[in-house]
KELO-331819 format. One record per residue (C-alpha): x, y, z. Coordinates in steps of 0.1 Angstrom, whole numbers, plus 5000, padded with zeros to 4 digits. Layout:
residues N
XYZ;...
//
This chain:
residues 581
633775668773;630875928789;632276018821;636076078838;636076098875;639276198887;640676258923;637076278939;636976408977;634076499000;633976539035;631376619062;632976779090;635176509103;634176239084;635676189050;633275999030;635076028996;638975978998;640176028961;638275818942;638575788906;636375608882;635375578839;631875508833;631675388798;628975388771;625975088776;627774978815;624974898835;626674968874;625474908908;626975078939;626674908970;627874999008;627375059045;624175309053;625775629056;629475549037;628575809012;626475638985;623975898976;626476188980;628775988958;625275918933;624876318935;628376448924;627776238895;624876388885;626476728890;623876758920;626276858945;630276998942;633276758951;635876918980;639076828955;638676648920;636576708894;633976468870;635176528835;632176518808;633276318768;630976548747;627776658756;625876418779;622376388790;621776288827;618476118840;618576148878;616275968904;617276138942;616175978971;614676278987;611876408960;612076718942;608576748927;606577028920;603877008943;601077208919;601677028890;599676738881;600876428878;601576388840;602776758836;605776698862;606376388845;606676608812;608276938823;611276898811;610876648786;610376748745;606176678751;605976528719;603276238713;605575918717;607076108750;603576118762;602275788753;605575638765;605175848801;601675718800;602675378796;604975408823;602475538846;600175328840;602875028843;603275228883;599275168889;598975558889;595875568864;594875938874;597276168856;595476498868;595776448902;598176718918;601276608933;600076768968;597476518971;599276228963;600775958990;604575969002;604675608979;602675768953;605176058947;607975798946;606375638918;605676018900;609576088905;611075748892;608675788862;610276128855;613875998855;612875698832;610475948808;613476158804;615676098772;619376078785;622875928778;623075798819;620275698839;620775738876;618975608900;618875638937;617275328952;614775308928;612875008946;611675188972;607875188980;607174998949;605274628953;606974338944;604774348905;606174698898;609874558909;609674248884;607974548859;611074798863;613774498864;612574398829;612674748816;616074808831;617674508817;616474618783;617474938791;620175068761;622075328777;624275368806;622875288845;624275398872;622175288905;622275248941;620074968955;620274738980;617974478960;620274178951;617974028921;618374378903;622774338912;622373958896;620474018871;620874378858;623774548865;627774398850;629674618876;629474678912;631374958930;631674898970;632275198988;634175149019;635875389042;636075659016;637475428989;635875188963;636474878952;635474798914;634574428904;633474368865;630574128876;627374068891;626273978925;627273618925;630073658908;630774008936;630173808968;632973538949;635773798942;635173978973;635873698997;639273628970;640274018974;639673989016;641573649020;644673809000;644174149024;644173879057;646773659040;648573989035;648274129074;649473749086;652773879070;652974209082;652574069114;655073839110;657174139102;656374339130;657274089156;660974059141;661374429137;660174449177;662174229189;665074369165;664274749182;664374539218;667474449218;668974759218;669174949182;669875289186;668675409153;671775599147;672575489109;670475589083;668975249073;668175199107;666275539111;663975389078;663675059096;662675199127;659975469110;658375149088;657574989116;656175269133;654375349104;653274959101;652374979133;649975299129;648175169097;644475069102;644774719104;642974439083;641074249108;638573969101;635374029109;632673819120;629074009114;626773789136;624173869159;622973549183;619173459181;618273629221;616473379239;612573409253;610173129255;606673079239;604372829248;602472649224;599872909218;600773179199;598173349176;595073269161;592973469136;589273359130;587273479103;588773839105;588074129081;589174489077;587574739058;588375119059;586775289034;586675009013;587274619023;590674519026;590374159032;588273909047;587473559063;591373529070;591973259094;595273159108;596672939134;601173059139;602872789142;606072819165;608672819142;606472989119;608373179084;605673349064;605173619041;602273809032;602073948996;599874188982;599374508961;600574878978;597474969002;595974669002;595974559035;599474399045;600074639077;596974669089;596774229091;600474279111;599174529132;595774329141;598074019147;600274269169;597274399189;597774739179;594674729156;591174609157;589874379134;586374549116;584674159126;586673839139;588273749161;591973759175;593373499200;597273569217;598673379237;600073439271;603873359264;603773509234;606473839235;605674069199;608474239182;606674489159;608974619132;607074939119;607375039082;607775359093;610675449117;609475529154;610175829166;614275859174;615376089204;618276279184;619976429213;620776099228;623975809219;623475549205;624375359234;622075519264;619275439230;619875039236;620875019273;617175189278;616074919265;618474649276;621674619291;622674279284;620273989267;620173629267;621373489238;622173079227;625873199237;625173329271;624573689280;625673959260;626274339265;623974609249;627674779231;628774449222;624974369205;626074769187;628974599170;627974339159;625174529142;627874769128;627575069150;631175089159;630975419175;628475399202;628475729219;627875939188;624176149195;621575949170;621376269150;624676229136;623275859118;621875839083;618475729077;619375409070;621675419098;618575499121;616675229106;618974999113;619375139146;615175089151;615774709142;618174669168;615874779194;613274579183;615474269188;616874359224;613674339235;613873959238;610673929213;610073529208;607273629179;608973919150;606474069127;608174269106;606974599082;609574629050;612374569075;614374579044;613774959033;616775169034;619174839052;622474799033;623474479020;625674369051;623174479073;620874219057;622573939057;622974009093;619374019099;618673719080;621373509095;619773609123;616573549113;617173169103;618873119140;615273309157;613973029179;610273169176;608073269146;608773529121;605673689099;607173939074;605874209047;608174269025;609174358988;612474248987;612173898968;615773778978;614773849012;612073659011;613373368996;616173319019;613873369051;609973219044;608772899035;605072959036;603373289017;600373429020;598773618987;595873828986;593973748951;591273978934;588673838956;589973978988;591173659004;594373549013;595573218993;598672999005;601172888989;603972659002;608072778994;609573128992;608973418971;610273228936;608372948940;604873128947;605773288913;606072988894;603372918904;601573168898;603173208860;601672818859;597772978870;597973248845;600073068816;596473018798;594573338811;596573598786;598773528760;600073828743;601373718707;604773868702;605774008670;608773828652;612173948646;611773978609;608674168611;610674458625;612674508593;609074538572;606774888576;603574858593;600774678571;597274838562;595574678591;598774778614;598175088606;594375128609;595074988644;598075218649;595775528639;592875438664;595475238695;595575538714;591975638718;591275298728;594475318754;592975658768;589175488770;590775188792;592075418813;588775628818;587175258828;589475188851;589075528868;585275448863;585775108881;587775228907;584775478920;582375218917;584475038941;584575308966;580675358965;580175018971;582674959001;580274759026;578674539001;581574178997;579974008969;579974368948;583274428955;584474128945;582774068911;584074488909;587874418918;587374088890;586874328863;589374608871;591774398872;590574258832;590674648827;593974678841;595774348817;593974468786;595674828791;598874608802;598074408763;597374778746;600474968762;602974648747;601274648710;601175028708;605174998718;605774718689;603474898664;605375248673;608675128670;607774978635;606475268624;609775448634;612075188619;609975198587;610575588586;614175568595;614275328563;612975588541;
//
């Protein structure tokens, strides 16, 4: 056992987020907490950490704990470079450094003296998560630790976290990392959670078990109020004690908040598109340097695709040229005139916080046509989960607003969606929604996104942009592009892993020749790759430089990938030779 929490409570003005919750986190659990935007996840993540003080209850410590903590708003130092705020509070010993290096480097964030100030808001993510995972500690928690990272990095941080050998504790709405990491999930709902010893699969069974006993459960209560009404009809007075109980039960029966079912659906809304939609000949986009080129495209109708690619690489600016909202640098762009865009920016417009919820939507639409007929612009709110539709915006989370965003986009009656990481900061529910939704949308959907579950329930077609700047096809969703892709590389790189025995034996004379000079030749790699990066951005206009340039960075960038796992097999030798001693 590493952790008591006992009696927990937390409120924010009126609304009680925590409602005595009590919980054991024990030694090696790997948990995942899951709930509404807004419930109370990260306040919930923060009291654990002993970020933030409980109302009523208290988190008991068993010994003296270390706590690794990943906050979703960042706490960097802004002067510091980027490998001394990744060792600042660390011992700064030479395995800590190589092992924040490798880390690093596994985050594509080569330059390790540039200062925090400088770097992008995606950039500084990547700076923070590498702290919490540098850090030696008892728990690891992490707040949405997905966020702004491509999906490479995600596949990257899901391997090191199932390896991981301490206790997790993580919020994340990312349902690969709840199947295939975590053993617990914790839902918190209306101030309460709900504990289930398995992963997401195994969840989503014994959820729908625990809600068909709560429904089976409020068929009998019902049953029960009906005879105690008509009972207090015909007359009782309520003189005798047994029938003063009687008559409180039901009143208090009658008061309880009910167990209702709930159906969390939103209708495809209606609009027609001709058979034109868009076409994309032989466009490019280059800023400072080329993003991509020669992409052509004809959307089909019924169109599902995603587009893949590394952070910065190009992704939104191809939406936003299909959108019209950008120029291609050369090409052309063909829209048709049916054709009604939903864009779904990556970054949340602009929100009015002084105005409801409500006035929000009905500016945009007071009812919509949907398969169903016409609905109402409240009714649309509930079944997107806003349940209280005159609240001012400002009162929402920033999830909440997202979701909020979404909704908007969708009561515009769009019949094409292209859609920015419309998966940042939703909660689970909220995603299911939107991709039940998605698989009714009578039009075509185009979709960046990072979320690989996503993306496998929604496209059938992805696009991937490959070293040479052009995007490739490849038919299925996001699983079956990376078999795929495993079967393109299987014979590029093949890294020889060390065997199981060998672990038990110290490090040979050539091991450790190779251990004494592994991390000058680690440093060197990353000097070239810095190298090749500025001969990239002094070559931005000419393609077939670029290309042959991008080819060899990314050699650069495996071999450091090859150097980073043999220094880790050849350390940990050494140290299991040493502990022998």
């Amino acid at each position: 056992m590493l952790m008591i929490v006992d009696g927990i409570q937390k409120s924010y003005g009126e609304k009680k987020l925590l409602d005595d919750v009590s919980l054991n986190i024990e030694e090696r659990q790997k948990i995942g907490i899951i709930g509404l935007n807004g419930c109370g996840k990260s306040t919930f993540l923060k009291i654990l950490a002993g970020r933030l003080e409980a109302d009523k209850g208290e988190v008991q410590h068993i010994g003296k704990i270390k706590i690794s903590y990943l906050p979703q708003n960042l706490e960097l130092d802004e002067e510091n470079n980027i490998l001394d705020e990744v060792l600042k509070n660390s011992q700064a010993d030479d395995i800590e450094e190589h092992n924040a290096k490798a880390i690093l480097t596994k985050l594509e964030l080569f330059d390790l003296n540039k200062k925090i100030k400088t770097l992008s808001g995606g950039e500084k993510r990547k700076v923070a998560l590498a702290c919490a995972l540098v850090k030696p500690s008892d728990i690891l928690m992490l707040d949405e630790p997905t966020n702004h990272l491509d999906s490479d990095m995600i596949e990257w941080l899901e391997k090191y976290l199932i390896k991981y050998a301490k206790t997790l504790v993580m919020i994340t709405h990312d349902r690969y990392f709840l199947e295939r990491v975590v053993g617990k999930i914790i839902e918190l709902d209306k101030g309460k959670i709900y504990e289930y010893d398995a992963n997401y699969s195994k969840y989503l069974e014994l959820k729908a078990l625990r809600e068909e006993s709560l429904l089976n459960q409020e068929k009998k209560i019902q049953t029960f109020l009906r005879k105690e009404y008509e009972w207090i009809k015909r007359g009782a007075r309520a003189r005798a004690t047994k029938e003063k109980q009687r008559v409180e039960r039901f009143n208090e029966l009658q008061n309880r908040e009910k167990t209702v079912e709930k159906k969390l659906v939103i209708d495809s809304i209606e609009s027609r598109l001709g058979n034109k939609t868009i076409e994309l000949i032989n466009v490019s986009k280059s800023y400072d340097t080329l993003l991509f080129k020669d992409f052509s495209i004809n959307v089909d109708k019924d169109a599902r695709i995603g587009l893949i690619a590394k952070n910065g690489r190009g992704k939104t600016s191809l939406l936003k040229i299909m959108a019209g909202l950008e120029a291609p640098s050369s090409g052309e762009v063909i829209i048709g005139q049916t054709v009604k865009i939903g864009y779904f920016s990556q970054n949340n417009e602009e929100l009015d916080n002084s105005k409801r919820i409500i006035d929000y939507i009905r500016d945009i639409a007071e009812v919509v046509k949907t398969k169903e007929g016409l609905i109402s612009a409240s009714q649309m709110l509930e079944n997107f989960l806003f349940l209280e539709p005159y609240i001012p915006i400002s009162k929402l989370s920033g999830g909440e607003k997202r979701r909020l965003s979404l909704l908007g986009v969708l009561m515009k009656s769009p019949n094409i969606l292209l859609l920015d990481e419309p998966t940042n900061d939703l909660d689970i529910t909220t995603l299911t929604i939107l991709e039940s939704y998605l698989n009714d949308f009578q039009g075509a959907v185009i979709v960046v996104s990072h979320d690989r579950y996503f993306l496998d329930r929604i496209v059938n077609r992805v696009l991937v942009l490959d070293s040479s700047l052009v995007w490739k096809p490849y038919n299925g969703g996001y699983s079956d592009y990376l078999e795929k892709r495993i079967d393109e590389s299987q014979e590029v790189v093949k890294v020889v892993k060390p065997k199981e025995k060998e672990k038990k034996i110290k490090l040979n004379y050539l091991e450790q020749k190779e251990f004494e000079t592994i991390e000058k030749e680690i440093d060197e790699l990353q000097n070239k790759i810095l190298d090749k990066q500025k001969e990239i951005d002094d070559n931005i206009t000419n393609y077939q430089i670029i290309q042959r340039l991008y080819k060899e960075k990314e050699e650069l960038e495996k071999e450091l990938e090859i150097k980073f796992e043999r220094w880790e097999y050849l350390d940990e030798k050494d140290k299991m030779s040493k502990e022998k001693k």
